[in-house]
N, C-alpha and C positions, 0 to 999 in steps of 0.2 A: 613403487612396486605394490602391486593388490594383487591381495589373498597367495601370497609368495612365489606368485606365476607369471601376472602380466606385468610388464612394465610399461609404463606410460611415457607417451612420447610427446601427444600433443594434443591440444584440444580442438578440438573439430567444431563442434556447435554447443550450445547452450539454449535450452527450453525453459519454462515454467516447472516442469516435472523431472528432469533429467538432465544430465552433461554428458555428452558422447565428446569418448577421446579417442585418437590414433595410440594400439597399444602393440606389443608386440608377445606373442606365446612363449615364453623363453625355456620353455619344455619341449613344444612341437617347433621352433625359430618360424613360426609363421605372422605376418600382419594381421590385425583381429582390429575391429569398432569397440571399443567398451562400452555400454551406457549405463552411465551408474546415476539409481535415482538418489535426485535432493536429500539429506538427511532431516527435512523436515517430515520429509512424505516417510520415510523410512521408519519413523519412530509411530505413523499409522500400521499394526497389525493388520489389520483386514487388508488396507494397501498392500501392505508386502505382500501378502497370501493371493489376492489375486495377480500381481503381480507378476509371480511365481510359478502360477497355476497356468495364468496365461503363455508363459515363455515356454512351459513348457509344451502345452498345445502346439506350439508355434514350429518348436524345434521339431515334431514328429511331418510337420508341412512342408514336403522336398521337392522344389518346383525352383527352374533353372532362372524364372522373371522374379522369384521373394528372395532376399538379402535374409544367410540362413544363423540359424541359434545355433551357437557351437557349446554353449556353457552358461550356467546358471550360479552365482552363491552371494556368500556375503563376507563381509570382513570389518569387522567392531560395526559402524552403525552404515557402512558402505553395503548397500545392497544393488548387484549391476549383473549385467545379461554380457555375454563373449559372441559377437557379431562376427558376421563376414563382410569384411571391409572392401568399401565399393571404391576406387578412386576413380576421381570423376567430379562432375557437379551434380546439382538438382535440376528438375524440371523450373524450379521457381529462379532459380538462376539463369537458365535461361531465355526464359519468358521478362524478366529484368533487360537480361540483353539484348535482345530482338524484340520482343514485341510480341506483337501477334505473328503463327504461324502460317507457312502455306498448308493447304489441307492434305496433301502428301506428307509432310513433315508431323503435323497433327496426328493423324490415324495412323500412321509409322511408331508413332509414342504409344497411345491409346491401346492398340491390338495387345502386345506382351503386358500392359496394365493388367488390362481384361482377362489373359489367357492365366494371369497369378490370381487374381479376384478368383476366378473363375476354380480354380483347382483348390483356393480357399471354403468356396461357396459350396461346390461338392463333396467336402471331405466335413462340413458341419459349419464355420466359421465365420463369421462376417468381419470384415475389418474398422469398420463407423469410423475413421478419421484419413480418407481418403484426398489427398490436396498434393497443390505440385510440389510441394515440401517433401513427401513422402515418396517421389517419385525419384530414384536417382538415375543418373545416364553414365553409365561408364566410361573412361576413354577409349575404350575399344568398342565404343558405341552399344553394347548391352544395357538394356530396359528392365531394373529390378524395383519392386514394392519395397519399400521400409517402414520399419515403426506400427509392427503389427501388436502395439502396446494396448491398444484399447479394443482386440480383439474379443467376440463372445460367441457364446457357441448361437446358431441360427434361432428364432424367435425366442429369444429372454429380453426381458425389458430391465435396462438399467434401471439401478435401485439404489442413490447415493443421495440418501435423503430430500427425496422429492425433486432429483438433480437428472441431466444428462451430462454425458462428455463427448467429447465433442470441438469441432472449427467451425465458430458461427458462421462461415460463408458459404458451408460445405453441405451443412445440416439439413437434412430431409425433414419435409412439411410432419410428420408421422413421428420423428425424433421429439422435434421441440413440444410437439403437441401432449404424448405418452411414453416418448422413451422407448418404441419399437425397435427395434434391433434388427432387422430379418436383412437376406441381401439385398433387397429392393435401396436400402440408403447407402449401399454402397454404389448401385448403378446410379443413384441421385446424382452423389458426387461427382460420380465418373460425366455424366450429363455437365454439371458447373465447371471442372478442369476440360470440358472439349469446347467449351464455350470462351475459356479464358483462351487458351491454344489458337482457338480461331479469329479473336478479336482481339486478344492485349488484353484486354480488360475482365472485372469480374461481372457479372447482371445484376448485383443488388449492392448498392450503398448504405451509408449510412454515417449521419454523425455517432452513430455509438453500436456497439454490437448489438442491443437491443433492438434498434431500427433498422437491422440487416434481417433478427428472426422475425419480425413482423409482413418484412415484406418477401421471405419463402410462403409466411404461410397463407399473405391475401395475395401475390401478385405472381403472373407467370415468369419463365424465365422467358426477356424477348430474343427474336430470331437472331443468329447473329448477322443476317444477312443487313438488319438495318442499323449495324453499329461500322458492317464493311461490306459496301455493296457487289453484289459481283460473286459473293459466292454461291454456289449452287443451291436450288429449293432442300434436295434431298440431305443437307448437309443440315438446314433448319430443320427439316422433319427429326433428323436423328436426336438432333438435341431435345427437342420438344418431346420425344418418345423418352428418353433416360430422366428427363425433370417433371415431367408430369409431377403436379400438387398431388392428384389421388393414386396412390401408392398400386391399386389396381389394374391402372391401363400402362403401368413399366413395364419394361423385360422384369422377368421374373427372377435374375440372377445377371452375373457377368457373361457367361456362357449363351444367355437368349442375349444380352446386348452385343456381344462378340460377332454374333450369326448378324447381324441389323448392322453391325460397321462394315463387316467383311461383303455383304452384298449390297451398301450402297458406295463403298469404293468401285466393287464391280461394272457400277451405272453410272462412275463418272468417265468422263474422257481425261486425256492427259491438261488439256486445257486446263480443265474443273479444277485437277488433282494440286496442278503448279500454277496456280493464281496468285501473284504475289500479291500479301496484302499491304495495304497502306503502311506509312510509317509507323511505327511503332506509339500506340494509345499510352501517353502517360497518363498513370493512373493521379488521380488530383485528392487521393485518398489515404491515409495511412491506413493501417495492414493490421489493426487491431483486430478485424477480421476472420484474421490469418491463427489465433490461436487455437489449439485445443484447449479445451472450456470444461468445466462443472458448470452446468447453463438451469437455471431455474425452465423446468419443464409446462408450468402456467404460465403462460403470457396476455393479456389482456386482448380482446377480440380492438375493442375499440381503443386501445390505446397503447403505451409504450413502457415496459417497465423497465424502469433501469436495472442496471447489473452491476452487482457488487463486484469490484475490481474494473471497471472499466481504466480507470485510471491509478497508474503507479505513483510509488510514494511522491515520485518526482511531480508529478502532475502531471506528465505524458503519457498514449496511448501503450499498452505494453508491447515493442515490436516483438514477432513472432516468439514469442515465451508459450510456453506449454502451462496454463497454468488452473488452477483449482478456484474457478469465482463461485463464491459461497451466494446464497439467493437471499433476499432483501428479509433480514429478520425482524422478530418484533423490538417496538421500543426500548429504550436502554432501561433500566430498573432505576427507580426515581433514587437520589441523590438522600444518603442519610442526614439525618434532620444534627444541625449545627452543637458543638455543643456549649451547653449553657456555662456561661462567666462562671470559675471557680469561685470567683469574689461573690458573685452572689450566693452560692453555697455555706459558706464558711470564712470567716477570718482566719488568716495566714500568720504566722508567727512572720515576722519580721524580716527574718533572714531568708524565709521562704520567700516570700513576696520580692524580695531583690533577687532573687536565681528565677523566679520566674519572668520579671524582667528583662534582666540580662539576655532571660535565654529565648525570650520572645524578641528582643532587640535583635539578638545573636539569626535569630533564621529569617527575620526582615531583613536584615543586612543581605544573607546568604540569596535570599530569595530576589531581591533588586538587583544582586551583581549577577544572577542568572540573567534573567528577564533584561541587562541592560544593554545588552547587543555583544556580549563578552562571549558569546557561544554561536557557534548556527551551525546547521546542517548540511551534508554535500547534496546537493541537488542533483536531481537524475538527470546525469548529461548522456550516458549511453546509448551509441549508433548517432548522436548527434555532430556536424560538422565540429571542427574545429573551432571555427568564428564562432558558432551558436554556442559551445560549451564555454569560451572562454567568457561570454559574453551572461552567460545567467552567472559564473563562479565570480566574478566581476560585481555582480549585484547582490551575492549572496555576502558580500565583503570580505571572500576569499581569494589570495594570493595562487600562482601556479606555474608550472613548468610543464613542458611537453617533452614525452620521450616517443620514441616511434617502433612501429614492432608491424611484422609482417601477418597476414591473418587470410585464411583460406574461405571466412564466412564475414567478415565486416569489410564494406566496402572503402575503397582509399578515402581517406580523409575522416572518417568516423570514428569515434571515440568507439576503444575496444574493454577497456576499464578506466577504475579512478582507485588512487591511492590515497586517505582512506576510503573504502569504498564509499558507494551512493547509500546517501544516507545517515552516516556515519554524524556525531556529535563532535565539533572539532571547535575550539579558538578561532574566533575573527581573526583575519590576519594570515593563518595557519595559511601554510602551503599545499596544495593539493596536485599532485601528481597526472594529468592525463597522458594516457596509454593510449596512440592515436595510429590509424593502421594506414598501414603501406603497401595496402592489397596485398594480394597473393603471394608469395616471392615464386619469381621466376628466373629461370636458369636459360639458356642456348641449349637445343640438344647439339651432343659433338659432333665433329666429322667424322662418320665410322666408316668407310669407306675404304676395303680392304684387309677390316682386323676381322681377325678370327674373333668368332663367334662366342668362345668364352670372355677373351678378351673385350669384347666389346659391350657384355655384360657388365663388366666390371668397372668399365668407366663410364657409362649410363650410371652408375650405384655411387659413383664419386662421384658425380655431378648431379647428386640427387633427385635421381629421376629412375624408374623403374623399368626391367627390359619385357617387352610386351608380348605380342603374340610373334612367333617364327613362323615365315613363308620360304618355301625353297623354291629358286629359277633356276635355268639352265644360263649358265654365260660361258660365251667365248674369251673374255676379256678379267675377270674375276676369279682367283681359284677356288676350287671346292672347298668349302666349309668356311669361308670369309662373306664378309658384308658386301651387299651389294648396293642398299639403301636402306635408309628408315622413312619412317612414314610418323609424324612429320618430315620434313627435309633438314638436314643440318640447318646448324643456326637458326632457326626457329625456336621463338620462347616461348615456354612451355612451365604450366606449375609447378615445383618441387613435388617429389613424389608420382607426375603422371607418368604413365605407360606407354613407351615408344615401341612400336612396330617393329620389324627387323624381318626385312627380304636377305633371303643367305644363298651364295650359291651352291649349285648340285656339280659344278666345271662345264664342263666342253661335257654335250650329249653324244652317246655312242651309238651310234645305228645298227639294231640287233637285226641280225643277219637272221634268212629264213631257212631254217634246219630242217623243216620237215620233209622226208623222205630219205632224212642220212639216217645213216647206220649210229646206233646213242655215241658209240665211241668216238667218232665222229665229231656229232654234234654238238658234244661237251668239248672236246679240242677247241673245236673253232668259235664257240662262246666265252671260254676260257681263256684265249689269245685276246679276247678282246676286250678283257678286263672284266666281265661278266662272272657272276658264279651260276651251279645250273644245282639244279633239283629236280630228282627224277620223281614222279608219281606214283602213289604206291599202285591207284588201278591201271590197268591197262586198257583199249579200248578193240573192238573191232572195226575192222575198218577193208571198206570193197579197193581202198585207194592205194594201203600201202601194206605192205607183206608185214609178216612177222618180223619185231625186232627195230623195224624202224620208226621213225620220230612222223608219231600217227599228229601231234597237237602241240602248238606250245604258246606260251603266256608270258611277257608279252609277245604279239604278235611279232613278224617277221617286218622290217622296215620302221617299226617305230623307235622312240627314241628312249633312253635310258641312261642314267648315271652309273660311271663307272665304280663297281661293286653291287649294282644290283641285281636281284637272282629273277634268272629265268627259268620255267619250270617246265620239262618237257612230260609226255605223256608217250608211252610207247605202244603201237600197234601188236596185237594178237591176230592181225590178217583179216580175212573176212569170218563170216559166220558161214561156217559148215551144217550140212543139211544133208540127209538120209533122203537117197532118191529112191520113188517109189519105182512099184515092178507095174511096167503097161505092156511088154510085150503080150502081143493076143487079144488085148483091146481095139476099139476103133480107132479111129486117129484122133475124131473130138473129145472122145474119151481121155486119153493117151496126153490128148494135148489137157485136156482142164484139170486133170493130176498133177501136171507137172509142174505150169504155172502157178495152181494154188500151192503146191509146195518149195514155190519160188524161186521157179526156174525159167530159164528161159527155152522157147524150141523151134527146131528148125529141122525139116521136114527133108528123109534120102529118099525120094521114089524109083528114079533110074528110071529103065525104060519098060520092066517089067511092073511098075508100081503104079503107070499114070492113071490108070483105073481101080486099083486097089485098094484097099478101105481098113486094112490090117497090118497093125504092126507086128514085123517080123522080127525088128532089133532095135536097142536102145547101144549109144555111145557109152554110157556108164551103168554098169550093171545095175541091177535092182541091191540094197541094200547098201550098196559103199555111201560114200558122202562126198559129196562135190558145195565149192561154194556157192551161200546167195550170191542168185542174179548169173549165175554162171550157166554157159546155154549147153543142152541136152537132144544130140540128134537124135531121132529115129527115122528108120529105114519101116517103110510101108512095099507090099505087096501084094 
């Protein structure tokens, strides 16, 4: 339980900087992300403070594609952000699974990216650690931004002791150079994740992340057409326009590169859009890459500077850790000068010279049974196979067992911890415990087919799995308010925790009869018989069609179709519109007649037989001043 509200259920990921767990509000009973940073980084104030400072930027950013701040505090040296928890995977999970995508499926991603960048970038913000880490994909297919941790406000330049932070694979030529900040390095990025999306792969390698920022800042990003042939020019233009090296010829924000995705989608054909690409690019590189970094902002024009922390204690690349590499300091301070033989100083009484002795014997002993292979360290087996871990703890002349555990971020067969951990000082011999994952755990969704709706929540919740979004059908064969299908299909495995779908029925549709022209008494009868409720309008309308009283409108229409109990609203007629006719007796007849008309009448002409030559109205059908309706016709008799 943290800070006496959330209670923690599970861990989700682990970074360099932070631990995001699955927690639950036990105030509000809602699901929430926690990320609570490292207690190493915690006991940095300035850390915490921007930390702080930035969440809360964050939380004020209410945009439907960013994963939102619900809450901020700390508790003894626990300092963590209360998230809105996305289930679902990541984009980098994906791109593991498949490969490269089609370019429909790409810019299907990229757009909602864009549109959170975007409401970021105009509200002050930049986000600088933009990767497909940070992208997650809901199971109800929603596209939200995460880990807006390293956010700043637009043009400030990082300032952490001559450092960036940063995802060396992500990092704009302008980052590693000065530390610019503007949102130009977030469309960078956005530029490298449409690049990966469309190829599998990333455009710059490297044996060490140092040779990754060297070659943003002398090499371009290539097309990806020449990693997978066949995709369209404009799809290389786009990338080529988001990574541009000189920071001036980018879109200027997410919002000008959103306009440039959105209209060169427009100019592909469905062909272009669904090109499948090649098999999936294994990447022949580990993902050291892939971290956010404290990156030394000097880097050598003509050479390659390494980077402190490139490698973990283990001697392994660190996988995707979030982590702080400190920049290449000066020399160590020279080693204090020996000191000089007591014996040379002074003569020792006797008794003294045997305790020193002794107690020189005493730490030679101590110090050979160290140094004699009586000790060693766990070595960093973490995210590594089975085989491989048992195989360095083997050489390290450590003993072990395997236990197995299910894990929603370490892939099957990779060590998920050690017991004691990596690193740890331990007895040759000692037993060393691996924690080795058994993927995801997944469950069968049930066969809901039939259960009522609440019911069928509830056993989704017992079979660990979450009830998702409600569609309502009409069925002849299903009663109203029961399941008709989910989405998955039964029996389908699915991760613990994701979000199944649930189509429900509305019954047997009712065919709302067409009332207009009854009498309301009426027309509520017979909507009412037919399981329908009605609602009358408060206005009323005029109407040339239907008198006073009657059912001048109604919604839904007449013949469509509806659930029984849903209301129909009628509108009742006030007749037509009455109109004050003018006086034309005595007038000519063009007269008589352009009076009438414009006051919206209609007219038709008594001559008789004394009128055929006449040119005066004698008499009007409706007096001068009464009122007769629009459209309603008005004789006059000519003489």
């Amino acid at each position: 339980m943290l800070d006496g509200r959330y209670r923690v259920d599970a861990r989700i990921a682990v970074g360099g900087m932070a631990t995001v767990y699955r927690a639950v509000d036990t105030r509000l009973d809602r699901v929430l992300a926690l990320k609570v940073m490292h207690p190493t980084l915690a006991a940095d104030v300035s850390f915490v403070e921007r930390f702080i400072r930035e969440a809360k930027s964050v939380a004020r950013l209410a945009h439907p594609n960013v994963v939102q701040v619900f809450d901020q505090g700390t508790d003894g040296s626990y300092v963590y952000l209360a998230m809105e928890y996305v289930a679902g995977c990541t984009l980098r999970d994906v791109l593991r699974e498949r490969g490269a995508l089609q370019p429909r499926a790409a810019l299907d991603i990229l757009e909602p990216v864009l549109a959170a960048l975007g409401a970021a970038h105009r509200a002050g913000f930049v986000h600088r650690d933009m990767k497909p880490e940070n992208v997650l994909i809901g199971d109800d297919g929603r596209v939200k931004v995460a880990d807006f941790g390293l956010v700043r406000g637009v043009d400030t330049v990082t300032n952490t002791t001559g450092a960036v932070l940063g995802t060396v694979s992500y990092l704009a030529p302008e980052q590693i150079e000065n530390g610019t900040a503007d949102p130009r390095v977030d469309v960078y990025a956005c530029g490298i994740v449409l690049y990966e999306m469309l190829t599998g792969s990333q455009p710059h390698h490297g044996g060490s992340p140092s040779l990754v920022l060297y070659k943003h800042l002398h090499e371009d990003v290539p097309p990806p057409s020449s990693l997978v042939p066949g995709l369209a020019f404009e799809l290389d233009a786009l990338v080529a326009s988001a990574t541009a090296r000189n920071a001036g010829i980018r879109p200027h924000d997410a919002v000008a590169l959103l306009s440039q995705v959105l209209e060169t989608r427009g100019s592909l054909d469905d062909g272009q859009l669904d090109a499948v690409p090649p098999q999936a690019i294994a990447s022949e590189h580990g993902n050291a890459e892939n971290l956010t970094s404290v990156i030394p902002r000097a880097l050598p024009v003509t050479g390659v500077m390494p980077i402190a922390g490139d490698e973990s204690p283990g001697g392994e690349p660190p996988l995707n850790r979030t982590s702080r590499l400190g920049t290449v300091g000066a020399p160590p301070a020279p080693a204090p000068p020996a000191r000089r033989d007591t014996r040379e100083r002074r003569r020792r009484a006797p008794l003294a010279i045997l305790a020193a002795v002794l107690l020189v014997l005493g730490v030679g002993a101590g110090v050979w049974y160290i140094n004699s292979g009586q000790f060693a360290r766990v070595p960093g087996v973490l995210s590594q196979t089975q085989t491989e871990a048992k195989a360095r703890l083997k050489k390290a002349g450590l003993e072990f067992r395997v236990e197995g555990a299910y894990s929603d971020t370490v892939k099957r067969g990779a060590v998920i911890s050690t017991d004691p951990e990596v690193g740890e000082r331990i007895r040759v011999n000692d037993i060393v415990t691996l924690t080795v994952s058994r993927g995801p755990e997944t469950v069968p969704v049930p066969q809901l087919l039939g259960y009522r709706l609440d019911k069928a929540r509830a056993l989704l919740k017992r079979n660990g799995l979450e009830p998702g979004m409600v569609t309502r059908e009409f069925s002849e064969d299903v009663a109203r308010g029961s399941v008709i299908s989910t989405s998955p299909d039964a029996g389908t495995e699915r991760r613990t925790g994701s979000a199944i779908a649930l189509v429900v029925s509305k019954g047997s549709p009712i065919e709302v009869s067409d009332v207009t022209g009854s009498s309301l008494a009426d027309a509520r009868a017979e909507l009412e018989e037919a399981g329908l409720k009605v609602k009358v309008a408060a206005r009323t309308v005029t109407s040339d069609d239907f008198e006073q009283g009657q059912v001048a409108v109604q919604s839904p229409e007449g013949g469509s179709e509806a659930e029984q109990g849903d209301t129909v609203t009628l509108t009742v007629s006030k007749g037509p519109e009455m109109i004050e006719v003018p006086d034309v007796v005595g007038d000519s007849v063009d007269d008589a007649k352009s009076a009438l008309e414009g006051a919206g009448f209609k007219v038709e002409e008594d001559r008789g037989i004394l009128g055929l030559f006449g040119d005066t109205v004698k008499k009007q059908s409706v007096d001068a001043g009464e009122t007769a309706a629009k459209g309603s016709t008005i004789t006059i008799t000519i003489r």
